[in-house]
N, C-alpha and C positions, 0 to 999 in steps of 0.2 A: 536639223542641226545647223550650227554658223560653220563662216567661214575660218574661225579661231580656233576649230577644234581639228580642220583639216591641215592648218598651216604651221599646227607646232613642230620645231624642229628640234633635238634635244642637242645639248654641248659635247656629245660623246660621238658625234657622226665623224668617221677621217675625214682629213683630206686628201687629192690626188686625185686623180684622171677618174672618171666617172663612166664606166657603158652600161647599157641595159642589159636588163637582167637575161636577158633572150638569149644575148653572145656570150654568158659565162658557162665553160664545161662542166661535164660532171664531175665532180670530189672535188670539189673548188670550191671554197667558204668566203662569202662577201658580208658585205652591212651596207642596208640601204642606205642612199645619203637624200632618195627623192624620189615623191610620189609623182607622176605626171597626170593627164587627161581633166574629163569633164569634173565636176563635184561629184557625182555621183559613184564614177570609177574609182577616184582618190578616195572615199569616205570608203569602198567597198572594199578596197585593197587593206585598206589603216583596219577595218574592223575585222580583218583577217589576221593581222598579226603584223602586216608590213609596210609598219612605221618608218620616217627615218630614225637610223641607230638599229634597227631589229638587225639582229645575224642571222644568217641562211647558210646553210650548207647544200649545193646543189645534190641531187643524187641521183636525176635521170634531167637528159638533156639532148632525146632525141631529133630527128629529122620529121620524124611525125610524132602521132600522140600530146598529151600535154606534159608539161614540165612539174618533173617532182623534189621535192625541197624538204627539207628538215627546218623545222623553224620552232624555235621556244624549247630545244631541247629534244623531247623524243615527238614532239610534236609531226606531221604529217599535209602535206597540201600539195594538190594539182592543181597547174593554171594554164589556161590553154595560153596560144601564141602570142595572142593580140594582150591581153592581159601583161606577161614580162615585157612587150617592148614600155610599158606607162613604169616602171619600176628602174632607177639610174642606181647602181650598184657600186664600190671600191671596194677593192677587193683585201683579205688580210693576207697581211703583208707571211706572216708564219704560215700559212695554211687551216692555223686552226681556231675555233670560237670557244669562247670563256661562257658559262652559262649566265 
């Protein structure tokens, strides 16, 4: 794959202060605005769902374990630790995501 398919960013990402995905608690709904890491990371995270512009809804966000997300709707994914710190997050400003 190029690097043109890793770097599109869509016109719908907010703006405003930006943390990784790591520091957002749980029942807290963000949208990504930035993939981070190597190529390989970034193409793996993007072909999971989490583009910039994808909304997430956190829904587990412990001290251990991995990090579990609602994303695409009733969609479903775990990511371990290292994985959310490559993901830069803004959060909705209402709490909640449009499908």
């Amino acid at each position: 794959m190029n690097d043109e398919m890793i770097a599109l960013t869509p016109k719908t990402v907010p703006q405003g202060p930006a943390m990784p995905l790591s520091m957002v608690n749980r029942g807290e709904a963000v949208v990504v605005r930035q993939v981070n890491g190597c190529k390989t990371v970034r193409q793996r995270l993007i072909d999971l769902g989490l583009n910039p512009g994808a909304q997430i809804h956190v829904l587990k966000n412990e001290a251990s374990g991995p990090m579990i997300l609602a994303v695409k709707g009733d969609g479903r994914l775990a990511l371990g630790r290292g994985m959310t710190h490559h993901i830069l997050v803004t959060a909705v400003s209402n709490g909640s995501l449009k499908d």
